[in-house]
C-alpha positions in Angstrom: 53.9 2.8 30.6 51.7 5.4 32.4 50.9 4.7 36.2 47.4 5.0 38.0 48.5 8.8 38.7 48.9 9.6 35.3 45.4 8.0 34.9 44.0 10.0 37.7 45.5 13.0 36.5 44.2 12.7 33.0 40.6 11.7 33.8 41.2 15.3 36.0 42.1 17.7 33.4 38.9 15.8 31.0 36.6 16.6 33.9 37.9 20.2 34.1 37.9 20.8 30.1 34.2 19.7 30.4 33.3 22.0 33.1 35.2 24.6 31.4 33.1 24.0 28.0 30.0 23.9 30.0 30.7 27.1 31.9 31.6 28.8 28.9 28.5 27.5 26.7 26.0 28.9 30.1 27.9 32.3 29.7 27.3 32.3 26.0 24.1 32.4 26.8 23.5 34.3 29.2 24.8 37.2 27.0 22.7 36.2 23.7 25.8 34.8 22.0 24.2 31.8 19.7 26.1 28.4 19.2 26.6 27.4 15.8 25.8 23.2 15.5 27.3 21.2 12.6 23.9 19.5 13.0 25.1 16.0 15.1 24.9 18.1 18.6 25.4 21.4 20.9 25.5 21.9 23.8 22.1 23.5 24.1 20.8 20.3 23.9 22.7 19.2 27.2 20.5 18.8 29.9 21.8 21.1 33.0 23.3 19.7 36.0 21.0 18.5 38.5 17.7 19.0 35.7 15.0 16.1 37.1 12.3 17.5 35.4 10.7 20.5 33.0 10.7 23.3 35.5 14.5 22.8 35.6 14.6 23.1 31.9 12.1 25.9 31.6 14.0 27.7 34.8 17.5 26.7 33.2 17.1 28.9 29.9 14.9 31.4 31.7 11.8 31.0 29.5 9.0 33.6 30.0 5.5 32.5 30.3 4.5 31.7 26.9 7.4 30.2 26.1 7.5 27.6 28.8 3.6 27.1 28.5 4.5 25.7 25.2 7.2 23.8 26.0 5.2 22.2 28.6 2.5 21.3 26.3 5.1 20.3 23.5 6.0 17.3 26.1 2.7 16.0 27.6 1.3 16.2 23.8 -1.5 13.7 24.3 -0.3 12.4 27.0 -2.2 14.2 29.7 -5.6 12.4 30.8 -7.7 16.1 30.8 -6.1 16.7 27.1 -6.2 15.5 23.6 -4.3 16.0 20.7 -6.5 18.7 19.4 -6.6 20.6 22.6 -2.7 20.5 22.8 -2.7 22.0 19.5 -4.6 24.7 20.0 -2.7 25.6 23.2 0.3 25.5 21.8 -1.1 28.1 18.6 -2.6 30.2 21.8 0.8 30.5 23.2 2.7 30.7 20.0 1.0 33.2 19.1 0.9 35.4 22.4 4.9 35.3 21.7 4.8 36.4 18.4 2.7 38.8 19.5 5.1 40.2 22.4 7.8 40.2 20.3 6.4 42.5 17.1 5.7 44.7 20.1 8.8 45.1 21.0 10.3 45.8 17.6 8.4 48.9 17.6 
Protein backbone atom coordinates (compact mmCIF):
# COMPACT_ATOMS: atom_id res chain seq x y z
CA UNK A 1 0.00 0.00 0.00
CA UNK A 2 1.56 3.25 -1.06
CA UNK A 3 1.41 6.26 1.47
CA UNK A 4 0.54 9.99 0.76
CA UNK A 5 4.46 10.47 0.18
CA UNK A 6 4.59 8.09 -2.44
CA UNK A 7 1.58 10.02 -3.86
CA UNK A 8 3.25 13.23 -3.51
CA UNK A 9 6.28 12.00 -4.93
CA UNK A 10 4.71 10.56 -7.98
CA UNK A 11 2.37 13.45 -8.92
CA UNK A 12 6.28 15.21 -8.63
CA UNK A 13 8.18 13.37 -11.04
CA UNK A 14 4.58 13.62 -13.65
CA UNK A 15 4.86 17.32 -13.17
CA UNK A 16 8.67 17.33 -13.93
CA UNK A 17 8.27 14.83 -17.08
CA UNK A 18 5.70 17.39 -18.39
CA UNK A 19 7.91 20.27 -17.99
CA UNK A 20 10.67 18.40 -19.32
CA UNK A 21 8.47 17.46 -22.67
CA UNK A 22 7.43 20.95 -22.81
CA UNK A 23 10.84 22.44 -22.52
CA UNK A 24 12.17 20.13 -24.88
CA UNK A 25 9.19 20.60 -27.54
CA UNK A 26 10.01 24.94 -27.15
CA UNK A 27 13.70 24.02 -27.90
CA UNK A 28 12.67 21.99 -30.84
CA UNK A 29 11.48 24.83 -32.09
CA UNK A 30 13.37 27.29 -31.55
CA UNK A 31 16.02 25.48 -33.74
CA UNK A 32 13.51 24.53 -36.76
CA UNK A 33 13.35 20.83 -35.69
CA UNK A 34 9.48 19.85 -36.80
CA UNK A 35 7.30 17.45 -34.67
CA UNK A 36 5.94 14.62 -36.33
CA UNK A 37 1.85 14.14 -35.06
CA UNK A 38 0.14 10.74 -35.43
CA UNK A 39 -2.72 13.10 -36.21
CA UNK A 40 -4.84 12.85 -32.52
CA UNK A 41 -2.33 15.83 -31.02
CA UNK A 42 1.28 17.61 -30.64
CA UNK A 43 2.38 19.66 -28.79
CA UNK A 44 2.26 22.53 -31.07
CA UNK A 45 -1.14 22.68 -30.44
CA UNK A 46 -0.52 23.32 -26.66
CA UNK A 47 -1.28 26.70 -25.69
CA UNK A 48 1.93 28.26 -23.75
CA UNK A 49 1.97 28.93 -20.21
CA UNK A 50 0.47 31.99 -19.15
CA UNK A 51 -1.15 32.56 -23.12
CA UNK A 52 -4.63 34.80 -22.30
CA UNK A 53 -4.97 35.95 -25.58
CA UNK A 54 -3.57 36.01 -29.54
CA UNK A 55 -0.64 38.29 -28.99
CA UNK A 56 0.67 35.53 -26.68
CA UNK A 57 0.16 33.11 -29.36
CA UNK A 58 1.41 35.26 -32.16
CA UNK A 59 4.54 36.40 -29.76
CA UNK A 60 4.88 32.63 -28.43
CA UNK A 61 5.90 31.10 -32.04
CA UNK A 62 7.49 34.43 -33.08
CA UNK A 63 5.32 35.13 -36.12
CA UNK A 64 6.33 37.98 -38.49
CA UNK A 65 3.89 40.48 -39.61
CA UNK A 66 2.05 38.72 -42.28
CA UNK A 67 1.90 35.83 -40.53
CA UNK A 68 0.28 36.98 -37.47
CA UNK A 69 -1.95 39.49 -39.50
CA UNK A 70 -3.46 36.31 -40.79
CA UNK A 71 -3.73 34.55 -37.81
CA UNK A 72 -5.49 37.44 -36.38
CA UNK A 73 -7.97 37.59 -39.02
CA UNK A 74 -8.24 33.70 -39.22
CA UNK A 75 -9.88 34.12 -35.53
CA UNK A 76 -12.17 37.18 -35.66
CA UNK A 77 -13.50 35.72 -39.25
CA UNK A 78 -16.78 37.46 -39.22
CA UNK A 79 -16.85 38.14 -36.05
CA UNK A 80 -15.51 41.78 -35.98
CA UNK A 81 -18.41 44.59 -36.21
CA UNK A 82 -16.16 46.78 -39.01
CA UNK A 83 -15.63 43.32 -41.02
CA UNK A 84 -17.46 40.81 -43.07
CA UNK A 85 -16.82 37.60 -44.35
CA UNK A 86 -15.72 38.86 -47.71
CA UNK A 87 -13.44 41.47 -46.31
CA UNK A 88 -11.76 38.77 -43.98
CA UNK A 89 -11.11 36.92 -47.03
CA UNK A 90 -9.50 39.12 -48.92
CA UNK A 91 -7.25 40.15 -45.99
CA UNK A 92 -6.27 37.00 -45.36
CA UNK A 93 -5.35 36.40 -49.55
CA UNK A 94 -3.49 40.03 -48.99
CA UNK A 95 -1.38 38.61 -46.33
CA UNK A 96 -1.04 35.13 -47.67
CA UNK A 97 0.17 36.30 -50.34
CA UNK A 98 2.72 38.99 -49.04
CA UNK A 99 4.31 35.75 -47.37
CA UNK A 100 4.55 33.79 -50.29
CA UNK A 101 5.91 36.53 -51.74
CA UNK A 102 8.81 37.07 -49.00
CA UNK A 103 9.58 33.73 -49.00
CA UNK A 104 10.28 33.07 -53.04
CA UNK A 105 12.51 36.03 -52.30
CA UNK A 106 14.44 34.48 -50.14
CA UNK A 107 15.00 31.28 -52.12
CA UNK A 108 16.82 33.28 -54.56
Amino acid sequence: MSSGADKEWEDVEESNAEQSRKYLAQQRLNIGIKERSDGSSASYYELPDGATELQDLISYRNMNAQIGECFRECYRYGKASHSDEMRGIKKILFYAKAELVRLQNLEK
